[in-house]
N, C-alpha and C positions, 0 to 999 in steps of 0.2 A: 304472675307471681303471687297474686293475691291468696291464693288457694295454698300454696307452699306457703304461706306464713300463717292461715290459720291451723296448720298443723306443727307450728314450733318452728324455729330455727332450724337452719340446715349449715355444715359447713361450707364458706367458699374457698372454693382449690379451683384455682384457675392456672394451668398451661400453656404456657407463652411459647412460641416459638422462635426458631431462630430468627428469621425475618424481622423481626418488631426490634431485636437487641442492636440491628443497624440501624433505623430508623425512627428518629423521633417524629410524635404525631404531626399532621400539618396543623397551620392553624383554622380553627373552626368557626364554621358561620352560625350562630344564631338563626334556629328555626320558629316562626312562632305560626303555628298551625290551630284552629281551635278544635280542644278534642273530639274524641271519637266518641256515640253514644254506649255503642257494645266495647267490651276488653275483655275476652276469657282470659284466662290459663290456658298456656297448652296443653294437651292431655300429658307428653311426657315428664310435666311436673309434678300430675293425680301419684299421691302413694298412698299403696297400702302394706299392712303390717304382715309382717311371716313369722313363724315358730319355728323355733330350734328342734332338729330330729333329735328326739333321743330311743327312739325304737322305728325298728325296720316294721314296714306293710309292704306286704301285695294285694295289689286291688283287682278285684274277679267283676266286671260288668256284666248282668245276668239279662239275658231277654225270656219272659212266659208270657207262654201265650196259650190260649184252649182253641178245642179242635177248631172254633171257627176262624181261626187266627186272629182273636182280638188280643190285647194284653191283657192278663191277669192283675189288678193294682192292687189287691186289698190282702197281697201277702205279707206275709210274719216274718223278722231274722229267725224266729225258731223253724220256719218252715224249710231254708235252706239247708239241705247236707254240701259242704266243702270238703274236696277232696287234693292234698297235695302227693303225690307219687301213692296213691292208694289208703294213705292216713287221714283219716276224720279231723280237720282241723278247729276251731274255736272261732266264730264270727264275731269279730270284737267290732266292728262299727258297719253299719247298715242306713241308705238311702235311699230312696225313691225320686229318681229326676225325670220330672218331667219339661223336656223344651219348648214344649208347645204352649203349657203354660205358662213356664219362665221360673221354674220352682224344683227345689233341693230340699225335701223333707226328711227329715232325720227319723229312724225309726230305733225307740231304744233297743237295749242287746245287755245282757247281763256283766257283759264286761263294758260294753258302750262306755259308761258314765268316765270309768278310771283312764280309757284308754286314750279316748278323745283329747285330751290335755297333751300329748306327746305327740301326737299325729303330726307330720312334717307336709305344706304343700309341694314341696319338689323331693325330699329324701326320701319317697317312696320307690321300691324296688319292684321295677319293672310293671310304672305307670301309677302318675301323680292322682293325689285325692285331695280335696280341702279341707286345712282345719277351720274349726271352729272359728268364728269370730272373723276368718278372712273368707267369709263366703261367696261364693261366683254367682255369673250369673249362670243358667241352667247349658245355655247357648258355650258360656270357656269350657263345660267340661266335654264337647262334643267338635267335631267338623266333618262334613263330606267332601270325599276329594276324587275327581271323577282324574282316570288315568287312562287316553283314548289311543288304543294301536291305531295308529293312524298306518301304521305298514300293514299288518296285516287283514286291514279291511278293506273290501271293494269299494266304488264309492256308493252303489246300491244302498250296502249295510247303514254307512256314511250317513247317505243323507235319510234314510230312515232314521236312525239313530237322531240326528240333528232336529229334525220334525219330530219326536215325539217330546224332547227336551223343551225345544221349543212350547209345545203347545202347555205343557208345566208351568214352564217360567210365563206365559201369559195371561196365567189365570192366581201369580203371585205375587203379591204386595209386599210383603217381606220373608226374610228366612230367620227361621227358630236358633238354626246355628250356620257358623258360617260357611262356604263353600268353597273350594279350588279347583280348578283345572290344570291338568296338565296333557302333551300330545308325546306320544312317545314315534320319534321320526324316522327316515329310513336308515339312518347312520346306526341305531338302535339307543339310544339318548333321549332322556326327557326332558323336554321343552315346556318353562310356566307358560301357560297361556293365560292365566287371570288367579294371581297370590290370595290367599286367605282373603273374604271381604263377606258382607250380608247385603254388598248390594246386588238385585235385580237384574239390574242392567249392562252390570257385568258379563252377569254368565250369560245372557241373551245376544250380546256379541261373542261372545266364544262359541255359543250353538251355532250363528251364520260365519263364523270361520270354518266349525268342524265340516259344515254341508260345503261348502265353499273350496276344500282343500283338492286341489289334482290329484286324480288317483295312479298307483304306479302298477306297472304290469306285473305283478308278482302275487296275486291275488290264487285261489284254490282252481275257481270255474278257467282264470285264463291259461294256467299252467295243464291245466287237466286234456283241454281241446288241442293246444298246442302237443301235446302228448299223444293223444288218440291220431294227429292227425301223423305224429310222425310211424306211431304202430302202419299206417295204413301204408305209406312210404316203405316200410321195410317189407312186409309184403309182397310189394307191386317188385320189387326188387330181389325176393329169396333165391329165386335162382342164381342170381351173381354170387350167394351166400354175405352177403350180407345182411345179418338179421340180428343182430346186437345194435343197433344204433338206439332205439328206442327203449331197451333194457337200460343201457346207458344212460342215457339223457336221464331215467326215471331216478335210479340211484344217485345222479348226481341233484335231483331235486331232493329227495331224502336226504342229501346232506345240506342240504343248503337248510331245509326245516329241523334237522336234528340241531346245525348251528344255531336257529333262529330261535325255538327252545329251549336251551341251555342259557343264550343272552336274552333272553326273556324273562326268564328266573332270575338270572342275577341282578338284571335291573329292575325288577321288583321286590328282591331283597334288599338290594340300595336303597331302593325309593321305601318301604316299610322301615328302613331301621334309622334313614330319615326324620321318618314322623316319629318318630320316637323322642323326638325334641317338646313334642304339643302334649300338654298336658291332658287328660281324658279319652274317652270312646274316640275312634276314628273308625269313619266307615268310609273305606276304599271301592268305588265302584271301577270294577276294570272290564273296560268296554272292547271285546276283542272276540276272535272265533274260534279262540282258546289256540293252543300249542300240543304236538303229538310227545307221549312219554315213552313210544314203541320205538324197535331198532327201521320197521318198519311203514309204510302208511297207506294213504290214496294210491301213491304214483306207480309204488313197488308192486300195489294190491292189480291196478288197473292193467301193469304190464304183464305180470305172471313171474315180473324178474326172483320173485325167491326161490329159491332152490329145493326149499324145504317146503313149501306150499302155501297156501294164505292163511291157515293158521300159526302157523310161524312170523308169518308176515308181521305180526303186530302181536310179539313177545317184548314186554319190557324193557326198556335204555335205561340201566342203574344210572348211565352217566346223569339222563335227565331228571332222575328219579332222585336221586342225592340233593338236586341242585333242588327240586321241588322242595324234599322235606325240610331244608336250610330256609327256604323262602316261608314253611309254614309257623315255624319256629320264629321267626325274623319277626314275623306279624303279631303273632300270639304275645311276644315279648313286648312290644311297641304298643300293644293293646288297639288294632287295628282290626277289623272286621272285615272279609272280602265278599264284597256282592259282584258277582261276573255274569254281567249280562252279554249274551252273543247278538245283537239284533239282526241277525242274518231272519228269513222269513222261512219257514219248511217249503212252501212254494218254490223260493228262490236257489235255496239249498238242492233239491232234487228236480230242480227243472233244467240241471246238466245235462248233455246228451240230445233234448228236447226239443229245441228250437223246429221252427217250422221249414227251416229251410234244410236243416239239416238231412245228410243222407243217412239212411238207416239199413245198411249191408250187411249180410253177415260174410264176412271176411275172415280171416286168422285174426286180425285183432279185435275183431267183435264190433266193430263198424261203432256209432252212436248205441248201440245196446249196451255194449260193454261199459258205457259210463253208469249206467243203472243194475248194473251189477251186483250181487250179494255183499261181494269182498269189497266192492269199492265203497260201497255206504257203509258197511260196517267198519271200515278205515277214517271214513268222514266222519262218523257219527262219534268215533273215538276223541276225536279232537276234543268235545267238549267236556272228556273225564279230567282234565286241567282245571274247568271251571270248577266243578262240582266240587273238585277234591277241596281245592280252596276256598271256598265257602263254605265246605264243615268241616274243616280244619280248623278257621279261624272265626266262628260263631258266625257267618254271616248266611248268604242266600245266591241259590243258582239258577238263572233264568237264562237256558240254554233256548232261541230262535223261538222267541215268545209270540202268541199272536199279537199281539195288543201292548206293545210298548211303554205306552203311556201309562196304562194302568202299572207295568212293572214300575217306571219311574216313581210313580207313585207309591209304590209300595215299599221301594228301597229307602224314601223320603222319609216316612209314615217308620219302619220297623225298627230306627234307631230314637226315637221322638219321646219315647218311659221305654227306665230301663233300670234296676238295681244296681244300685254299688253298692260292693260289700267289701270288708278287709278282715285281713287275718294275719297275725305273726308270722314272721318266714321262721322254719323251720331251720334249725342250725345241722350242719354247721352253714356260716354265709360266705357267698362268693366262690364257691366251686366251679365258678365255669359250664357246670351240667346245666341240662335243658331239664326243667321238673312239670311233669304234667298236672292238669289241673280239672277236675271233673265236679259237675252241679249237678244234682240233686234236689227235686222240690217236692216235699214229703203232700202231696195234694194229685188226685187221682187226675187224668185224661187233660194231661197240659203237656206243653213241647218247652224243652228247655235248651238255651244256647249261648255261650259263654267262649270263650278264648281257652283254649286245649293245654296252656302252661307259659311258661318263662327260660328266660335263660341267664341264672343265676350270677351273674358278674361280680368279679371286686371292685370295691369301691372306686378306685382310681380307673381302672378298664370303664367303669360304666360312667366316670365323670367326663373319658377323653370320644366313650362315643358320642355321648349327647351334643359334646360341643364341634364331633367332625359331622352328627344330625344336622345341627342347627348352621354351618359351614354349605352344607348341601344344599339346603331348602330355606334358605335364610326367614323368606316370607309367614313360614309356621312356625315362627318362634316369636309369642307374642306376649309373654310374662311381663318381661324387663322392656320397657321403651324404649329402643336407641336410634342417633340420629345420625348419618356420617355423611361426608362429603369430602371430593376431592380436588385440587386447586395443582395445575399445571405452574411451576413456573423455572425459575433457575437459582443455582448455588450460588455461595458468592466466590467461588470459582468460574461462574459461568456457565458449568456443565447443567443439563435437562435433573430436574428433578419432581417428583408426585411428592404431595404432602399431602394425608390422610388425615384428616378430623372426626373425632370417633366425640358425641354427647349421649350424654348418660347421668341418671342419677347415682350419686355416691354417696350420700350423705348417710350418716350412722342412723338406724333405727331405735325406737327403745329399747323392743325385744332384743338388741344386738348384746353379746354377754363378752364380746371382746370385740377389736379395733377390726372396720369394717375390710375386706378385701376382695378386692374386684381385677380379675381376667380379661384380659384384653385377647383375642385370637384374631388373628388376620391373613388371609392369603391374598396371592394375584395370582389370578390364571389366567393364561392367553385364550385365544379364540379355538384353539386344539381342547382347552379343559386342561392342558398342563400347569401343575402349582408353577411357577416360576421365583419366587421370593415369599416370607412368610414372616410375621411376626408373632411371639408368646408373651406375654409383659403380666406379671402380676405387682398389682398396688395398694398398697397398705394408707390408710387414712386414720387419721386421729381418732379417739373413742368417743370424746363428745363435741356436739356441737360448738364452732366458733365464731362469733359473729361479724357481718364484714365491719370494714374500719370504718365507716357510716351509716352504719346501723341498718344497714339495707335487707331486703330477704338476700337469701343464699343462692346461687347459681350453680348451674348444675355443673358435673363438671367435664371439660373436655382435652381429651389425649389427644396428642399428634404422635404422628412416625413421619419420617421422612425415606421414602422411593425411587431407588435408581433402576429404572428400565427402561428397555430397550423401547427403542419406537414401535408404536404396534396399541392394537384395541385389547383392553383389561377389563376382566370383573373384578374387585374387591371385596372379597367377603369376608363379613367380620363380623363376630361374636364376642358377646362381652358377658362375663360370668361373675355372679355374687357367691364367693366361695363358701360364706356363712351360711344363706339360706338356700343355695341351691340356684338362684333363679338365674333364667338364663335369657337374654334379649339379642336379635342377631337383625343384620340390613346386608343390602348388596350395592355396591355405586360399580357407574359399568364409567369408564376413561380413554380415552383416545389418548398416548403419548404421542407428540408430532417429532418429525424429525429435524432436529437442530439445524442440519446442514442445508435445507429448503428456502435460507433466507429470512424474510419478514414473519416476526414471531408474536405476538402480545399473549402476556400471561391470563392466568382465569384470575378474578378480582377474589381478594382476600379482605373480609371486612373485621375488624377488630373493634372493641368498643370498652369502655372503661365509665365506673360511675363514681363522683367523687375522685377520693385521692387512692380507689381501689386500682390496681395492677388494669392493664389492657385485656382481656380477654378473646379469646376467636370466637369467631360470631356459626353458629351452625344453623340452616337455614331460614336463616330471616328474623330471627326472633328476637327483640330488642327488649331492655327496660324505658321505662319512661322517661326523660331527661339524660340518659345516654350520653356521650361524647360519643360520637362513631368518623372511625377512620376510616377509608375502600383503598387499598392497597394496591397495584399494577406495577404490571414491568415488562418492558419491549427487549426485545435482541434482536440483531441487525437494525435498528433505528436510526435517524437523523435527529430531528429537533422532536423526539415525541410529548405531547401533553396530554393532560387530562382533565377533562371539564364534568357538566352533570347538573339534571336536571332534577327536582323532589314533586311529586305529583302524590296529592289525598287522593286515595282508591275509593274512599266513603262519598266523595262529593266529586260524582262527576261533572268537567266543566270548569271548576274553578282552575285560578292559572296557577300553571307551578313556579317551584321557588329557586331560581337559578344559582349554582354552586358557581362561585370565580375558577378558572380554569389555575391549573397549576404546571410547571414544565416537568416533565421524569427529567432527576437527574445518571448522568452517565457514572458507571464506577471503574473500576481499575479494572475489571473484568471484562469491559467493552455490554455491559447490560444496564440501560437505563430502568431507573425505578422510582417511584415518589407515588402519594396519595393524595386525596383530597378528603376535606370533611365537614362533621357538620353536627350541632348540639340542639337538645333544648326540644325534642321531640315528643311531644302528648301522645298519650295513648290510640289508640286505629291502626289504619294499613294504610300502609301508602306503597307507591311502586318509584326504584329509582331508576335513572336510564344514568349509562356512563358510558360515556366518548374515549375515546383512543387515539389522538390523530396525528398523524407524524406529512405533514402536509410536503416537506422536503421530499418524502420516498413516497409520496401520493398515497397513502394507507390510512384509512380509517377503520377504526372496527368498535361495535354498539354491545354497550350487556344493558339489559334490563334484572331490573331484583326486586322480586317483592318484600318489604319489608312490614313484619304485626310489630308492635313496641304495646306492653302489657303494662297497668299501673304497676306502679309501687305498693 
C-alpha cells in the first residue's frame, strides 16, 4: 500500500458477501512476529494516469527497410505518404520504437503538437497508441505470439521446428517484448501453452513440449503413400472393374482438407480478433504447412480423379477464399502482422515416393513416380500460397521450408524490433462497419515498405463488446488493467452447492476522471466442451472523489462477488473487467472443479476475510494483507460429525523458526444440516508467511489440509 498512498488517497469500497452477514468474526489471537526486511506493493496497486478520448485515431505501424534489409531509422513524418481507401491522409502524430533499445521517440508532425493533447491510450480505432505523459515501455506496445498446428505438422517438421526455437531461446537472456504460445490441436482449438510472459524459461519449456508432442496420422507424406498404395490395389484388381476405390478415398481426403481450411481460417480469425484486446504491434507467427484455397489438391492431382484434368484440379474454393479474406481483415484490424513459417525442409518435402525401399513400377497408377509428378508438386507447392498470402496481407513475412530455421527465427524476432507509429484522423463518416484499406508510402528511393492493408470500421458499442468477448477469449493478453480473481467452493444457506467468484481490481477515481468512475464487470463459465453455460454483465458506478477510510488508512482496492449455481462438473471462469471512462480493459481466467453434493464428505475451499480498525470486513483475494489486519479463514463441511478447525502461522522469511499455533475451534451445524465457523488471528507485521489449515471431522475419520501463502504490506 505504500506506493498507493504516495499517489493520494484512493476510495475504499469494500463487498461483503453473503457469508460474513451470518457469521460474526471469531475471536482472534494476537500475532507477534518481528518484521519483514522487504514489503513491496503489489504491482496491482502501481497506477497510472489515462486521457480522456476526444478525437478518434487510426494507428498504421510502418516497417522500412533498404535493399539489404536493414531498417531505415532516420526517416521524417513528412517522408510518409498515408493512404485511407485511396485518399492522402494528414500524419498528425509520428514515433519511432524501438524495443531493443526500450525507447518511444516522438518525432514532431505539423499537426503533432495540437493533436497530441487529445490522443486516447485505449479510444483509438482499430489499435491503441500512447499518449503523452502515460508513456510505455517500448516492449507494451508490441508481443510475439507463436500459433503452432500441431495437426497439421508431422512430427519431422515438429521437431525441427522445436530445435531451431530452441537453439534461439539458448543464446537469450531476455526478451525486448513479450512472448506467447499457443498449440492449435486435433479437435481444431487452441490451446495456451505459456500466456503473455518475458521470461526465457518459459518458452524453452514450450519448445520441449512442441518436440515432445505425438504425432497423428493425418500428415501430407502419410496420406499420399497410403493413397498411391491403394492406386496400386485398384489396378491389381481392374479387371473385376473395380477401379474407383482410390478416386474415392482421394476426394474424400480433399474433403477432409477443404474442411480443415476453412476451420483453419476461422480459428485464426478468432484468435487475430482476440488479440485485438493487447494494445500495439502484434506479430503472429503461424507455424504450419499452410492450408489448400483450391476445390482441388495433392490427392485429387496424384489420382487423376478430376474430370476436367490437373489444371482444373486446383481452381480456386470462394468457399476458402471468403473465409481467407475475413481472416486478412480480422488481422489488419487487430494490428497483427503474420509471419508463417512452414519448417517443413525441401529435402523432406520431395523426398516422397523416394524411400529406398520403395518400389518404383510403372503401373496404371504410376507406382512411386507418380508421387514426383508435375501435378502433384505443383498441388503441394500450392499449399503454401496460404502463407504467403498472409504475410502480405497483413505487413508481415513468408518463409515457406526455409533452409536454416534459425536464422528465420531470428529474423522474425529482429523484423518487429523498430518500427514507426504513425496516426491519422478517421475519416468520417465513423463506424460504418466497412473494411477501409490502408496504403504507405515512403517518399525515399530503393527501401521496402510494410504496414497492415486497413481496418474495419466498427461502432462504438460493436467495437466496445468485441474487445471485451477479445479479452473473454484470450484472457492472458489483456494486460492494461491488473485484475485478480479467485474462486471459493462452498454452500448456501439453504445448503445447496454454490461457486462464489471474487473478482479484485482497482476502482478508484483518477484525476483526469471528468465524471464518476464506471467499471464492467464480464464473466462467463464454460464447461470443458467450451460451452458458455451461465454469465454475468454488472456495471458500477463509484463516487467522483476520493473517500477516506474510517482510520485513515490507504484505500483498498476494491472487490465484486457473484454468486454460481452449477452443475457438478470442471469450469473455466473468465472474466473481464472494463473502465468505461478511459477504455482500459483487464481480464484473468480461474479454472474450478464443482464436486458433487450427493458424494458425501464435502469441506468447502477457505474463504479469508480481513477488516482494519473499525473498517467493514473485506474478502481477501490472493493472499494479500495490510499490516495489523484482523483476519478471519472461513470453512464449512457438509455431511459432517463433530468437524473443527485448527491452524498453523509459519514466517516464509525465516526459515526454521517455530510457528504460531492457532487454538482449534468446532464448525458449527445450521439448520441446513452444513456446519461452518472460522478461525483467526491479528496483529501481523509486514513479510510472508505461509498458513496451513486443518479440517478434521475425527467422528467421520476425515481430515483435509490448505496451505496459503500469505504478503501483508506496510501501512
Amino acid at each position: 500500500l505504500r506506493a498507493a498512498r504516495l499517489r493520494g488517497p484512493a476510495v475504499l469500497i469494500v463487498l461483503l458477501c453473503a457469508f460474513v452477514s451470518v457469521y460474526t468474526v471469531a475471536q482472534t489471537v494476537p500475532i507477534s512476529i518481528s518484521p519483514s526486511p522487504r514489503a513491496l506493493a503489489p504491482a496491482f496497486l502501481q497506477q497510472r494516469p489515462t486521457f480522456e478520448a476526444l478525437v478518434s485515431r487510426v494507428r498504421v505501424d510502418v516497417i522500412v527497410t533498404d535493399d539489404d534489409g536493414r531498417f531505415v531509422e532516420d526517416l521524417r513524418p513528412e517522408d510518409f505518404l498515408v493512404y485511407e481507401d485511396g485518399e492522402l491522409q494528414q500524419v498528425l502524430t509520428a514515433q519511432l520504437v524501438d524495443s531493443g533499445a526500450g525507447t518511444v521517440i516522438d518525432l514532431p508532425t505539423a499537426a503533432g503538437v495540437a493533436a497530441a493533447a487529445v490522443i486516447s491510450p485505449e479510444e483509438i480505432r482499430a489499435g491503441g497508441v500512447e499518449a503523452p505523459g502515460d508513456r510505455p515501455r517500448a516492449g507494451d506496445l508490441g508481443a510475439l505470439v507463436f500459433l503452432i498446428d500441431g495437426y497439421g505438422l508431422d512430427r519431422e517438421a515438429r521437431v525441427r521446428f522445436s530445435r531451431g526455437w530452441n537453439e534461439i531461446l539458448e543464446a537469450t537472456e531476455s526478451f525486448d517484448v513479450p512472448r506467447a504460445a499457443y498449440l492449435v490441436d486435433a479437435a481444431g482449438s487452441f490451446n495456451e501453452l505459456a500466456p503473455l510472459t518475458y521470461e526465457v524459461d518459459t518458452l524453452r519449456q514450450v519448445a520441449d513440449e512442441v518436440r515432445d508432442m505425438p504425432a497423428f496420422d493425418t500428415s501430407l507424406e502419410t496420406r499420399l503413400l497410403e493413397l498411391n498404395a491403394a492406386m496400386q490395389t485398384v489396378f491389381i484388381n481392374e479387371a473385376s472393374g473395380d477401379s474407383t476405390g482410390a478416386e474415392t478415398k482421394a476426394w474424400a481426403y480433399e474433403h477432409d482438407e477443404m474442411l480443415r481450411s476453412i476451420a483453419t481460417m476461422e480459428l485464426l480469425t478468432t484468435f487475430c480478433n482476440a488479440l485485438s484486446a493487447r494494445s500495439g504491434r502484434t506479430a503472429l507467427v503461424w507455424v504450419s504447412t499452410g492450408v489448400k484455397l483450391t476445390f482441388g489438391g495433392p490427392y485429387s492431382a496424384l489420382t487423376g480423379a478430376d474430370s476436367f484434368g490437373p489444371i482444373a484440379n486446383l481452381v480456386p474454393d470462394d468457399r476458402i477464399l471468403g473465409r481467407e479474406s475475413t481472416l486478412h481483415q480480422a488481422a489488419n484490424s487487430a494490428n497483427v502482422s503474420i509471419y508463417a513459417i512452414d519448417p517443413t525442409t525441401p529435402g523432406a518435402r520431395w523426398r516422397i515416393g523416394r524411400t529406398a525401399d520403395s518400389p518404383n513400377t510403372a503401373t496404371r497408377g504410376g507406382g512411386m513416380e507418380a508421387l514426383q509428378g508435375r501435378e502433384v508438386r505443383s498441388a503441394i507447392s500450392a499449399l503454401g500460397d496460404s502463407l504467403k498470402n498472409a504475410a502480405n496481407a497483413t505487413g508481415g513475412q513468408a518463409y515457406v521450408m526455409p533452409s536454416d530455421l534459425e536464422l528465420v527465427l531470428r529474423a522474425v524476432e529482429n523484423d518487429g524490433r523498430q518500427y514507426y507509429m504513425l496516426t491519422y484522423s478517421a475519416p468520417e463518416p465513423y463506424g460504418d462497419s466497412e473494411y477501409h484499406e490502408i496504403h504507405v508510402e515512403v517518399l525515399r528511393p530503393d527501401v521496402s515498405v510494410r504496414a497492415r492493408g486497413g481496418y474495419v470500421d466498427l461502432p462504438e458499442e460493436e467495437r466496445k463488446d468485441r474487445m471485451i468477448l477479445a479479452a473473454l477469449t484470450l484472457p492472458s493478453m489483456v494486460t492494461r488493467m491488473p485484475v485478480e480473481a479467485e474462486a471459493i467452493r462452498r454452500w448456501s444457506q439453504d445448503g445447496e452447492p454454490l461457486l462464489q467468484m471474487f473478482v479484485e481490481f482497482d476502482a478508484s477515481p483518477k484525476a483526469e476522471d471528468t465524471e464518476a468512475p464506471r467499471m464492467e464487470v464480464h464473466a462467463i463459465a464454460a464447461d470443458t466442451s467450451g460451452d458458455v453455460v451461465a454469465e454475468v454483465h454488472d456495471e458500477l458506478r463509484f463516487p467522483e472523489a476520493p473517500a477516506a477510510a474510517a482510520d485513515g488508512s490507504a484505500a483498498e482496492p476494491f472487490v465484486y462477488a457473484h454468486d454460481w449455481a452449477l452443475e457438478p462438473g470442471d469450469y473455466e471462469l473468465r472474466i473481464a473487467v472494463r473502465d468505461s471512462g478511459s477504455g482500459r480493459l483487464g481480464a484473468t481466467i480461474v479454472e474450478i472443479e464443482v464436486p458433487d453434493p450427493s458424494s458425501g464428505w464435502h469441506s468447502s475451499d477457505l474463504m479469508v476475510m480481513a477488516k482494519a480498525g473499525r473498517s467493514e470486513p473485506r474478502n481477501v483475494v490472493g493472499g494479500r494483507l495490510r499490516e495489523g489486519d484482523t483476519v478471519s479463514v472461513y470453512a464449512e463441511v457438509a455431511g459432517g460429525s463433530t468437524p473443527s478447525i485448527s491452524g498453523r502461522l509459519f514466517d516464509a522469511e525465516a526459515p526454521g523458526s517455530p510457528p504460531v499455533q492457532l487454538p482449534a475451534h468446532f464448525l458449527q451445524r445450521d439448520g441446513a444440516g452444513i456446519h461452518r465457523g472460522s478461525i483467526g488471528f491479528r496483529g501481523l507485521p509486514a513479510g510472508v508467511y505461509s498458513l496451513e489449515i486443518s479440517i478434521i471431522d475425527a467422528d467421520a475419520d476425515r481430515q483435509v489440509n490448505h496451505s496459503l501463502r500469505l504478503e501483508v504490506f506496510p501501512n
